[in-house]
GUROSE-15390 format. One record per residue: residue number from 0; residue in three letters; x, y, z of N, C-alpha, C in turn. Coordinates in nm, 3 decimals. Atoms other than C-alpha are relative to their C-alpha. Example, Ala and Ser with C-alpha at 12.3 -4.5 7.8 and 13.67 -1.06 7.14 Angstrom:
BEGIN
(r 0, "ala", (0.089, -0.119, 0.000), (1.230, -0.450, 0.780), (0.090, 0.120, 0.000))
(r 1, "ser", (-0.082, -0.119, -0.006), (1.367, -0.106, 0.714), (-0.077, 0.109, 0.073))
***
This chain:
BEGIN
(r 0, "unk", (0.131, 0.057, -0.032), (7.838, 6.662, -6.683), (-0.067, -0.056, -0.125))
(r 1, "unk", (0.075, 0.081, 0.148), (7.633, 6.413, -6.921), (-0.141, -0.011, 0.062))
(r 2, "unk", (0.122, 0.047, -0.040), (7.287, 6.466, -6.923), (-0.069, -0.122, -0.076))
(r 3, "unk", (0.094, 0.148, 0.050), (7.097, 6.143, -6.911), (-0.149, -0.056, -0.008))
(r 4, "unk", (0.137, -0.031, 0.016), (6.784, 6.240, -6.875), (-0.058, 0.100, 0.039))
(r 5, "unk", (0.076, -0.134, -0.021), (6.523, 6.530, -6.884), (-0.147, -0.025, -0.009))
(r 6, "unk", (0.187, 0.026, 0.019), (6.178, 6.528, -6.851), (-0.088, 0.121, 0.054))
(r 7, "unk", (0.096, -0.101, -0.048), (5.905, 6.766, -6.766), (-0.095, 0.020, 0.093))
(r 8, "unk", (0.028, -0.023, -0.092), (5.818, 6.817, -6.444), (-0.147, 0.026, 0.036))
(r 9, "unk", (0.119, -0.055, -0.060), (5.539, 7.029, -6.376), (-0.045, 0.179, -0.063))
(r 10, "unk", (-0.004, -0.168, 0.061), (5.377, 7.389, -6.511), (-0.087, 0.033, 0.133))
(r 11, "unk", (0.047, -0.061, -0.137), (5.260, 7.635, -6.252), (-0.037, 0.147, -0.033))
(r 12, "unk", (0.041, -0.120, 0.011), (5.074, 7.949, -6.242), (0.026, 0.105, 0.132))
(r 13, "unk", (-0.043, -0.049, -0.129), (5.213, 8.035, -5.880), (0.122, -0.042, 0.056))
(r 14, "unk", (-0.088, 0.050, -0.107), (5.495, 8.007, -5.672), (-0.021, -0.115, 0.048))
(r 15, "unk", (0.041, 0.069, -0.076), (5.318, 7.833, -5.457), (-0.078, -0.162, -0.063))
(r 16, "unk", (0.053, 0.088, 0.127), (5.208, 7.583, -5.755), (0.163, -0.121, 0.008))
(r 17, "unk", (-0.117, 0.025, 0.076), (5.598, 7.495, -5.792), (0.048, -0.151, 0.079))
(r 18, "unk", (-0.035, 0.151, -0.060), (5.760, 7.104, -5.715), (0.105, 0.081, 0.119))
(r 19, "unk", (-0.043, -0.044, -0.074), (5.893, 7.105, -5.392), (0.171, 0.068, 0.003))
(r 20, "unk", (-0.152, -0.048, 0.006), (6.248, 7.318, -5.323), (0.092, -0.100, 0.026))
(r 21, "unk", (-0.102, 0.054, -0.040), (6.470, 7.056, -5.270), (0.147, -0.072, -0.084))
(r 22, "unk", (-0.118, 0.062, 0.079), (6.718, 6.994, -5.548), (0.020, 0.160, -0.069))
(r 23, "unk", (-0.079, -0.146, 0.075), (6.907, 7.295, -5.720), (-0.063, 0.006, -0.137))
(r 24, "unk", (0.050, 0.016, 0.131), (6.722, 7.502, -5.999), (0.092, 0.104, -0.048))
(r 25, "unk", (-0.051, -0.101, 0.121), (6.837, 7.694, -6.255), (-0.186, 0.044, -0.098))
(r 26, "unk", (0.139, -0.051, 0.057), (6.581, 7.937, -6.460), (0.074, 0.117, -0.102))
(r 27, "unk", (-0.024, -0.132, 0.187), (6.597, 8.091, -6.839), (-0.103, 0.096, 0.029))
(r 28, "unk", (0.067, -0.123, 0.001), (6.464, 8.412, -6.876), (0.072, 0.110, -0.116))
(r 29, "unk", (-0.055, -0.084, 0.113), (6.458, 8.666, -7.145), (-0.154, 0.057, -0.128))
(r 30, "unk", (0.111, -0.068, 0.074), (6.261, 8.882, -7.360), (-0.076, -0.093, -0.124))
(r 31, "unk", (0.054, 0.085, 0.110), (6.004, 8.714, -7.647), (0.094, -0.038, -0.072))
(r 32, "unk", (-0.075, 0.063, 0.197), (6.165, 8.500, -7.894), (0.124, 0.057, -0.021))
(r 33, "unk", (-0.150, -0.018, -0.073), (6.508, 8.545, -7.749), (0.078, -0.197, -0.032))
(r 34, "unk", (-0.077, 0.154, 0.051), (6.545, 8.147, -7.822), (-0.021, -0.089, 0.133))
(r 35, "unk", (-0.045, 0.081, -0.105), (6.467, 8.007, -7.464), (-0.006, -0.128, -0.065))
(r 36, "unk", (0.004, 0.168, 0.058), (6.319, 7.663, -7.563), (0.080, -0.059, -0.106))
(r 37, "unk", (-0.122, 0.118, 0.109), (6.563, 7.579, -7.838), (0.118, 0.014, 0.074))
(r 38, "unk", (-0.137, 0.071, -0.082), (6.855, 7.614, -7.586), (-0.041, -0.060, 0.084))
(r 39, "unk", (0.024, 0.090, -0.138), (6.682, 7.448, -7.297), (0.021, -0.132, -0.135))
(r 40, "unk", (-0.023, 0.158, 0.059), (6.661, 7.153, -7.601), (0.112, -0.038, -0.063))
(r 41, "unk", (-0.190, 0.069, 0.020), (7.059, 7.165, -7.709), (0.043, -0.021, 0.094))
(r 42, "unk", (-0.079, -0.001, -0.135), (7.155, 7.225, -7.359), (0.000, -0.149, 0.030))
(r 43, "unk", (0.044, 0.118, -0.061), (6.931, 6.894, -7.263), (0.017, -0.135, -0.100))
(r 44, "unk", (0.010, 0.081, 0.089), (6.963, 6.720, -7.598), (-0.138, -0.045, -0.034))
(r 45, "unk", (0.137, 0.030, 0.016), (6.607, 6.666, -7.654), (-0.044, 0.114, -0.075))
(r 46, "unk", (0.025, -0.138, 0.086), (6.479, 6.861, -7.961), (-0.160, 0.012, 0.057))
(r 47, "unk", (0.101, -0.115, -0.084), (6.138, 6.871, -7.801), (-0.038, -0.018, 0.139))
(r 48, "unk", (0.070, 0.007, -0.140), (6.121, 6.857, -7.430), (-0.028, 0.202, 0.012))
(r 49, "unk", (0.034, -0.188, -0.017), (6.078, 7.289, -7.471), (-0.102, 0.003, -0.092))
(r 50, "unk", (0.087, -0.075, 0.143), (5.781, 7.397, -7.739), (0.080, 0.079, -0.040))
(r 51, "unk", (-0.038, -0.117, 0.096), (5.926, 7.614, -7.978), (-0.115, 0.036, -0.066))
(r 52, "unk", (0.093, -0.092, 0.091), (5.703, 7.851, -8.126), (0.063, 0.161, -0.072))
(r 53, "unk", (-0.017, -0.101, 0.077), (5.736, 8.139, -8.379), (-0.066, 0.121, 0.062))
(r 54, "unk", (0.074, -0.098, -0.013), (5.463, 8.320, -8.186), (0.074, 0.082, 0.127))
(r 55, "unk", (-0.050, -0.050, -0.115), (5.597, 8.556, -7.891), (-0.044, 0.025, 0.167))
(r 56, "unk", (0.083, 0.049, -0.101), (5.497, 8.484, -7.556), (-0.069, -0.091, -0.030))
(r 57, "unk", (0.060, 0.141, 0.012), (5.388, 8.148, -7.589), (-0.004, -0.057, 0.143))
(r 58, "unk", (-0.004, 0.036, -0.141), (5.519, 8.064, -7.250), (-0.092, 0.092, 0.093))
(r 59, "unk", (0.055, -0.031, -0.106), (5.291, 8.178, -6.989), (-0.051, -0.077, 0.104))
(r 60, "unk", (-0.034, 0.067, -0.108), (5.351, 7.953, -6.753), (0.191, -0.044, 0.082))
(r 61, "unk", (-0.120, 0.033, -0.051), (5.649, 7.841, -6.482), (-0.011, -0.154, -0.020))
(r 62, "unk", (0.013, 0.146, 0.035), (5.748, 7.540, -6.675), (0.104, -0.083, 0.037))
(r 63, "unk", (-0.104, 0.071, -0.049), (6.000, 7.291, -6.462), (0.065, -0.130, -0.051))
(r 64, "unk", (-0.085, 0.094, 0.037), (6.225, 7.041, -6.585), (0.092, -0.101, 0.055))
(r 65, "unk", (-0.084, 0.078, -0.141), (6.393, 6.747, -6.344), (0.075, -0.056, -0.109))
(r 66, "unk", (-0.121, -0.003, 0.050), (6.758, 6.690, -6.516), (0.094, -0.108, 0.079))
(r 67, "unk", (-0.100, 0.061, -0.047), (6.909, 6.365, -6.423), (-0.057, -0.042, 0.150))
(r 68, "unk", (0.033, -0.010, -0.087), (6.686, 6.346, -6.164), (0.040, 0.033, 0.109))
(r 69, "unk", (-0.085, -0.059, -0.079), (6.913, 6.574, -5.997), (-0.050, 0.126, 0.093))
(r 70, "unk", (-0.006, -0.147, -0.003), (6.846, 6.947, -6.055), (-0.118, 0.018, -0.106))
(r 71, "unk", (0.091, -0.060, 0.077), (6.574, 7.164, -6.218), (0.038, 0.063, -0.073))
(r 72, "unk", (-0.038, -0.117, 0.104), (6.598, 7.368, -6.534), (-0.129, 0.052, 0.032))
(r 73, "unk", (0.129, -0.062, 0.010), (6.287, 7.599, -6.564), (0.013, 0.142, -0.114))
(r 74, "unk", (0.009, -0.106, 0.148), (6.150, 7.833, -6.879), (-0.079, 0.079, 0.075))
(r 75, "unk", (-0.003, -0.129, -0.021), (6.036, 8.138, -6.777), (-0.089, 0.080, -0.067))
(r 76, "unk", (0.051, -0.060, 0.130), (5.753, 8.326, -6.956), (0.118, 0.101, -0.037))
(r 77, "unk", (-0.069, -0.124, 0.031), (5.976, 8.611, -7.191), (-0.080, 0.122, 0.051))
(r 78, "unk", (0.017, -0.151, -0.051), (5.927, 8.960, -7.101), (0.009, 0.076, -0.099))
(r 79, "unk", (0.061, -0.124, 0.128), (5.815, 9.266, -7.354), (-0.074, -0.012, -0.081))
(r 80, "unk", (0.121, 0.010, 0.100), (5.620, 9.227, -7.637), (-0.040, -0.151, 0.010))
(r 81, "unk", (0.076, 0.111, -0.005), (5.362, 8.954, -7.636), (-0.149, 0.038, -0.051))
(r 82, "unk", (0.145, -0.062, 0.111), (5.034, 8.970, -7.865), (-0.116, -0.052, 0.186))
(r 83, "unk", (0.085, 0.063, -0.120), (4.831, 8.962, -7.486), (-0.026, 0.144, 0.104))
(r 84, "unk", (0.076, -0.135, -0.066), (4.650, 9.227, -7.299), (0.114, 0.028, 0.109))
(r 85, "unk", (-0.069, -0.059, -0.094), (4.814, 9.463, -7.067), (-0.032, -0.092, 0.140))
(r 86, "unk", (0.003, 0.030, -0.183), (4.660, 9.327, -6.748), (0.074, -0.132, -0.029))
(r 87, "unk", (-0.044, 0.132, -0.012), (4.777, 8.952, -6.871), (0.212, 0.033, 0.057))
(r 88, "unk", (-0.127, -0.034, -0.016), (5.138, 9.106, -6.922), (0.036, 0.045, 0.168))
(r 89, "unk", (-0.011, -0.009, -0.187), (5.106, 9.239, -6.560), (0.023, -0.114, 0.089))
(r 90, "unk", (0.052, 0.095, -0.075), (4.985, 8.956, -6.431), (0.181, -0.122, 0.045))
(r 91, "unk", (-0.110, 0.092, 0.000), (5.291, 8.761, -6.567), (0.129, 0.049, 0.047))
(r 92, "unk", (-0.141, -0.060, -0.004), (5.589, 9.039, -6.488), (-0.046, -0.014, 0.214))
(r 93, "unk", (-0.016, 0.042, -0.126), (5.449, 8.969, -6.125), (0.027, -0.134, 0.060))
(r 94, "unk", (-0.012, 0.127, 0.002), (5.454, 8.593, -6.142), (0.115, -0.029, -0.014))
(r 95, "unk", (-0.106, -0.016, 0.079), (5.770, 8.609, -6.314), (0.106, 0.038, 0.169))
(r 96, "unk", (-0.086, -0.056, -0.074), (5.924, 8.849, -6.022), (-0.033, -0.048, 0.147))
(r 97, "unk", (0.043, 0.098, -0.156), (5.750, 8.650, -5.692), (0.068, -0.113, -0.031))
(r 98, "unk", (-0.066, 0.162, -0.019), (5.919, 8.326, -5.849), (0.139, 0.065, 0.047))
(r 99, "unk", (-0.139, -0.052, -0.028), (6.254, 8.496, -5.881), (0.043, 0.041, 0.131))
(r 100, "unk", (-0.047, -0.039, -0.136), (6.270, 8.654, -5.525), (0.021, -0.097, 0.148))
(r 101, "unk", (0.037, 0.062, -0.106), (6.119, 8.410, -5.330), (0.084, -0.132, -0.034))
(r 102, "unk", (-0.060, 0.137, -0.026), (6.264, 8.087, -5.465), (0.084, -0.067, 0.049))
(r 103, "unk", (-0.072, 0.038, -0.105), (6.464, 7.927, -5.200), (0.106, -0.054, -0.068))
(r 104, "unk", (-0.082, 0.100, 0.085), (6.651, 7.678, -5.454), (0.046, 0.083, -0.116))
(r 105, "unk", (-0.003, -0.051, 0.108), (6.685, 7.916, -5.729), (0.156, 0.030, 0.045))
(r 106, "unk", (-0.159, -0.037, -0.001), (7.091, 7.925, -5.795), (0.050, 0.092, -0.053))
(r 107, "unk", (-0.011, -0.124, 0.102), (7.109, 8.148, -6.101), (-0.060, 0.026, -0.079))
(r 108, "unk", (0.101, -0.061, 0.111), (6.880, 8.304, -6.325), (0.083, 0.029, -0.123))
(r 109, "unk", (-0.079, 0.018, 0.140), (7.023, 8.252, -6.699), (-0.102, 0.076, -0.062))
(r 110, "unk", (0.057, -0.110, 0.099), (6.942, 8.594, -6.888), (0.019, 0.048, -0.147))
(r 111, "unk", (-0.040, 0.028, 0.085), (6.911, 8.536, -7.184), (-0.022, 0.083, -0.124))
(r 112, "unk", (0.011, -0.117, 0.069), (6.998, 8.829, -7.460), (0.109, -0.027, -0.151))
(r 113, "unk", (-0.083, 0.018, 0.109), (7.026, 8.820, -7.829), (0.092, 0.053, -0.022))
(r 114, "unk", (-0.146, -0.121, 0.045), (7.368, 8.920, -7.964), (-0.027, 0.023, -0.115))
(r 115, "unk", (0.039, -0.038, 0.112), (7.251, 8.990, -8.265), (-0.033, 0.184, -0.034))
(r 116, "unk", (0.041, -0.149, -0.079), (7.121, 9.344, -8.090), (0.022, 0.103, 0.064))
(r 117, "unk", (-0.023, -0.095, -0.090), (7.185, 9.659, -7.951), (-0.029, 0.009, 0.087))
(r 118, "unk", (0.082, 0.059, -0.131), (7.193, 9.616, -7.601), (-0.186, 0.093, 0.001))
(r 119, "unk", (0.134, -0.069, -0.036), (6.782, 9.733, -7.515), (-0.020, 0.042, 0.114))
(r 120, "unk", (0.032, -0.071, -0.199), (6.670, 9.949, -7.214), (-0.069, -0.125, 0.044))
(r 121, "unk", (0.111, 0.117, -0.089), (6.403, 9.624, -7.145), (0.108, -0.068, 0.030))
(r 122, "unk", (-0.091, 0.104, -0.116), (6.722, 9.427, -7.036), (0.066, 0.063, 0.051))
(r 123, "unk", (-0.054, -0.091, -0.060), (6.904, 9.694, -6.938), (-0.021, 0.001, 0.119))
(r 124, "unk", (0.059, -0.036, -0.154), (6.647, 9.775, -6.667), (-0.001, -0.140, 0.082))
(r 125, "unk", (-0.041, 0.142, -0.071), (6.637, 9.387, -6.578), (0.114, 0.008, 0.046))
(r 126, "unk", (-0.111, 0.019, -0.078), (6.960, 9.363, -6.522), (0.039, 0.050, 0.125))
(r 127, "unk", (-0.023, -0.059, -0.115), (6.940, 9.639, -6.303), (-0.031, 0.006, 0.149))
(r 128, "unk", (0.081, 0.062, -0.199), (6.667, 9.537, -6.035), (0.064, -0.159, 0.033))
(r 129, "unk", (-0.062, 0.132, -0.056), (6.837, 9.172, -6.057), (0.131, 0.026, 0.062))
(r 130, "unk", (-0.087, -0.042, -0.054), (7.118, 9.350, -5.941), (-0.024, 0.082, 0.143))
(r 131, "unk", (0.072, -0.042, -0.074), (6.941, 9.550, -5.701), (-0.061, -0.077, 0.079))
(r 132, "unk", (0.052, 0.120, -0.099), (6.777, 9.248, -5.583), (0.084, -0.087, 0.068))
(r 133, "unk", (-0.093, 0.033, -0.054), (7.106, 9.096, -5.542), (-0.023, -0.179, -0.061))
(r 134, "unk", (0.074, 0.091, 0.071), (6.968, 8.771, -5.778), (0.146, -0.050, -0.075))
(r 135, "unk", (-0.092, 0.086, 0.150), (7.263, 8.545, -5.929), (-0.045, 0.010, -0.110))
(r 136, "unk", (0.013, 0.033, 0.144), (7.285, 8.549, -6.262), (0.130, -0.025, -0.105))
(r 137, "unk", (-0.107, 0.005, 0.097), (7.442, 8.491, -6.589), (-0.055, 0.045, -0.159))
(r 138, "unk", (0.068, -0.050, 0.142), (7.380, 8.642, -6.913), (0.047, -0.091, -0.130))
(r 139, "unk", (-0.027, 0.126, 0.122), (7.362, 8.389, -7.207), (-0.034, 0.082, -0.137))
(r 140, "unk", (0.029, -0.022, 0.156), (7.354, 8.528, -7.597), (-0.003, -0.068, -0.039))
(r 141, "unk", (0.095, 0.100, 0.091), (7.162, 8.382, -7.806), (0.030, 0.032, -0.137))
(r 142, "unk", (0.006, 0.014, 0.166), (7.205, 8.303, -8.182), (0.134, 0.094, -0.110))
(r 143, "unk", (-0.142, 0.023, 0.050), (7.575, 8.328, -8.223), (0.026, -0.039, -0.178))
(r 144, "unk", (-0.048, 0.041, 0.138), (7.573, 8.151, -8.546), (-0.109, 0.120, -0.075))
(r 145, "unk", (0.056, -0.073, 0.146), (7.363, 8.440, -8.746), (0.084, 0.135, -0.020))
(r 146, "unk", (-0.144, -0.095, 0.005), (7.672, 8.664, -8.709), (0.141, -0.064, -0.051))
(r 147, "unk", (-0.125, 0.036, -0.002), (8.033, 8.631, -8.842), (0.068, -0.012, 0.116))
(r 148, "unk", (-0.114, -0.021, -0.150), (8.284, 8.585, -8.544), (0.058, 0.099, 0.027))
(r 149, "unk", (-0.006, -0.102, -0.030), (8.388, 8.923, -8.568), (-0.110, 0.149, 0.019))
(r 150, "unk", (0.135, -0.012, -0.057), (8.073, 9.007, -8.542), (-0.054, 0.043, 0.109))
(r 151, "unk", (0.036, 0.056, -0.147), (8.019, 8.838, -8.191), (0.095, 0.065, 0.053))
(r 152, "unk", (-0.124, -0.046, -0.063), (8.342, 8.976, -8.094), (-0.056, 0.143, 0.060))
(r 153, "unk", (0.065, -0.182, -0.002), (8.196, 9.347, -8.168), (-0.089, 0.039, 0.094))
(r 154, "unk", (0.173, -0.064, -0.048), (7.854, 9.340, -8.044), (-0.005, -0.053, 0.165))
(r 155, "unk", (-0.038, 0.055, -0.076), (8.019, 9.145, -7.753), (0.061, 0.052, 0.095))
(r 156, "unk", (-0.077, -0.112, -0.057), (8.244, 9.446, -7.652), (-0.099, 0.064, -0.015))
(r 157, "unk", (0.068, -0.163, -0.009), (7.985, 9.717, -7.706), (-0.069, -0.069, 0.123))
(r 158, "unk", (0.096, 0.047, -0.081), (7.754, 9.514, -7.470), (0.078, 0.034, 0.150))
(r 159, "unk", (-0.034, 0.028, -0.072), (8.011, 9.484, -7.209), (0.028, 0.175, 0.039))
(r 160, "unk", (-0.043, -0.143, 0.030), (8.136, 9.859, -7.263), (-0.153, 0.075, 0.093))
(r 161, "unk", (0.117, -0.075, 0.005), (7.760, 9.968, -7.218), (-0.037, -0.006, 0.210))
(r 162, "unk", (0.001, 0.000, -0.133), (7.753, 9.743, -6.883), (0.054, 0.073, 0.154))
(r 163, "unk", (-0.145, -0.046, -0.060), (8.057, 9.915, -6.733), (-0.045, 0.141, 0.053))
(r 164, "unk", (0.034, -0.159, 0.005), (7.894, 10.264, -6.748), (-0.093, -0.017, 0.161))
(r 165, "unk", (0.049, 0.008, -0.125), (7.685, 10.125, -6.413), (0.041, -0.090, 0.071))
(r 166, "unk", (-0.048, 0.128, -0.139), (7.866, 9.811, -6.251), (0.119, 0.006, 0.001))
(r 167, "unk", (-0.152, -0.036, -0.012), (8.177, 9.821, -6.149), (0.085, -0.161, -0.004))
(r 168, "unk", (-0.071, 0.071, 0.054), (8.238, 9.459, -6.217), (-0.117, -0.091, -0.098))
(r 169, "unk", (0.102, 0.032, 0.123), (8.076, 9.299, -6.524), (-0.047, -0.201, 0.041))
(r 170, "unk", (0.036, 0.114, -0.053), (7.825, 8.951, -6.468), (0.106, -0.153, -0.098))
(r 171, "unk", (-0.031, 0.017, 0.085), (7.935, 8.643, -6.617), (-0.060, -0.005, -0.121))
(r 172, "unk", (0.082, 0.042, 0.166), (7.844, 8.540, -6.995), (0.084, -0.098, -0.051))
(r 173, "unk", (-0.030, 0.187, 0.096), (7.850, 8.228, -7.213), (-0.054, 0.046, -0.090))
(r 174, "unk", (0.053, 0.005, 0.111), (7.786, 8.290, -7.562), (-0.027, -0.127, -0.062))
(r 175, "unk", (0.091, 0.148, 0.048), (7.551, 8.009, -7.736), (-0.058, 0.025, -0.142))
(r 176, "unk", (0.084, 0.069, 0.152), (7.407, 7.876, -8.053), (-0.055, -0.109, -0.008))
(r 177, "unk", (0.053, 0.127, 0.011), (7.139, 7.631, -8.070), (-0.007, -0.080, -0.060))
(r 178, "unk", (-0.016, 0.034, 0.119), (7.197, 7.514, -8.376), (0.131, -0.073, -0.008))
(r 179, "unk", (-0.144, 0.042, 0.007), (7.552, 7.469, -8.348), (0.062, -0.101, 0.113))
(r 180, "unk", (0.040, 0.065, -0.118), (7.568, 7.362, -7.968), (0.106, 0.055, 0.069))
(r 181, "unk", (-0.039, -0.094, -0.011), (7.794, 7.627, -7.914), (0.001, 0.067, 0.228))
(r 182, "unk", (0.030, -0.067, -0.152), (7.830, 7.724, -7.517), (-0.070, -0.122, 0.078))
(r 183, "unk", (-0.003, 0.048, -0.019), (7.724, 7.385, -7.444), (0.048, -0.035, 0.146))
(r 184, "unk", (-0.066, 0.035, -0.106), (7.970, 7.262, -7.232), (0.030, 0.127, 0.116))
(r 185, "unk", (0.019, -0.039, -0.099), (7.998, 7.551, -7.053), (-0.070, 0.031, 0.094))
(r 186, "unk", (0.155, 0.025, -0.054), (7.667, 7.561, -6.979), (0.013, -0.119, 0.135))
(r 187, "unk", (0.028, 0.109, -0.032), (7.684, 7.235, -6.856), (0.108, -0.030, 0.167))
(r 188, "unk", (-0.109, -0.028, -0.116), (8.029, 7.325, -6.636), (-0.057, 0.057, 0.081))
(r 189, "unk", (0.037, -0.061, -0.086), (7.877, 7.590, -6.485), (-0.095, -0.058, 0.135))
(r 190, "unk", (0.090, 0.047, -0.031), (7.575, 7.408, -6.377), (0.081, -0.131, 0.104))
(r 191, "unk", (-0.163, 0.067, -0.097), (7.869, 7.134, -6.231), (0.002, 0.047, 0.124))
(r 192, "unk", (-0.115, -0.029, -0.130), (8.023, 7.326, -6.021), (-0.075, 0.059, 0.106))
(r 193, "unk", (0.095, -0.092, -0.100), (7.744, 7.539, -5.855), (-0.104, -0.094, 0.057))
(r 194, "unk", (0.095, 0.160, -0.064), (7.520, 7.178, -5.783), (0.085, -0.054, 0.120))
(r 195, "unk", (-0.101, 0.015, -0.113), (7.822, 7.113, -5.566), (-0.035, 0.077, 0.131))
(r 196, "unk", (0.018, -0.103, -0.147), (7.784, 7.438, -5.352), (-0.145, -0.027, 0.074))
(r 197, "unk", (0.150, 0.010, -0.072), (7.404, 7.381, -5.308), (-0.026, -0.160, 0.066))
(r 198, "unk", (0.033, 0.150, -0.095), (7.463, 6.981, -5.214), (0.091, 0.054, 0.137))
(r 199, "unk", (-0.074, -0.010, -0.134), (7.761, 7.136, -4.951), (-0.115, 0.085, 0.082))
***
């Protein structure tokens, strides 16, 4: 797939806010300053159709993306620490979990977890109600290149090792680097082949 264009849709503070369901989305998600917006802008080639910011939780909004005027990408506020009052954080882990359940078009939720890290109970437990919910997904690591390759290898097996202890078959994963452009194409495959099932 060659993307040929991306542009920015629409931001939404509701579900019910969101462009209509009718083309296949895809949606990043992942704890603060996990890297969404700099892979939504290698994925898309556009260094800024995402904000990047240093600060954590920046996103607090459902921000949509029309791709080729095909399919949707969408950013996701992150989840855990965010310099923002408890009730806001509420506010958003419900916003967050009404888009995810309800969205009719939603294909797979791309969860996105540094490898840099020991897996954390805060994705841990995600993983577990998106599993519980029964929610496609795919788990994407982030920031590949600030590790050696044996490294990624390591922290790559403990992760999977850790998964194993509660699922009895492990989700997929694409390891990425934004920098590099790293997971790219598979990105881009994936997204392929599953636009197919939702046009059949």
């Amino acid at each position: 797939m060659k993307i040929i264009s991306a542009d920015f849709a629409k931001s939404s503070s509701d579900i019910s806010q969101c462009p209509p369901a009718d083309k296949p989305e895809y949606a990043f998600i992942g704890r603060s300053n996990v890297g969404k917006s700099s892979l939504i802008n290698m994925l898309t080639g556009r260094k800024k159709l995402a904000k990047i910011s240093s600060t954590p939780g920046k996103t607090i909004l459902i921000n949509h993306f029309v791709i080729n005027k095909l399919w949707y990408l969408v950013d996701l506020p992150g989840y855990g620490f965010a310099k923002r009052s408890k009730t806001e954080r509420f506010k958003w882990e419900k916003m967050i979990r009404k888009y995810i359940l309800n969205r009719r078009n939603l294909l797979t939720l791309f969860l996105l977890i540094d490898i840099r890290l020991v897996p954390q109970q805060i994705d841990l437990e995600f993983i577990e109600w998106l599993g519980m919910s029964n929610i496609p997904f795919v788990i994407i690591f982030t920031k590949s290149d600030k590790l050696k390759p044996n490294q990624v290898t390591g922290n790559l097996e403990r992760y999977k090792e850790k998964l194993l202890q509660t699922w009895d078959e492990l989700p997929e994963t694409i390891v990425t680097s934004s920098p590099t452009g790293l997971g790219r194409e598979d990105f881009l495959s994936y997204i392929d082949k599953t636009n197919k099932i939702f046009i059949k």
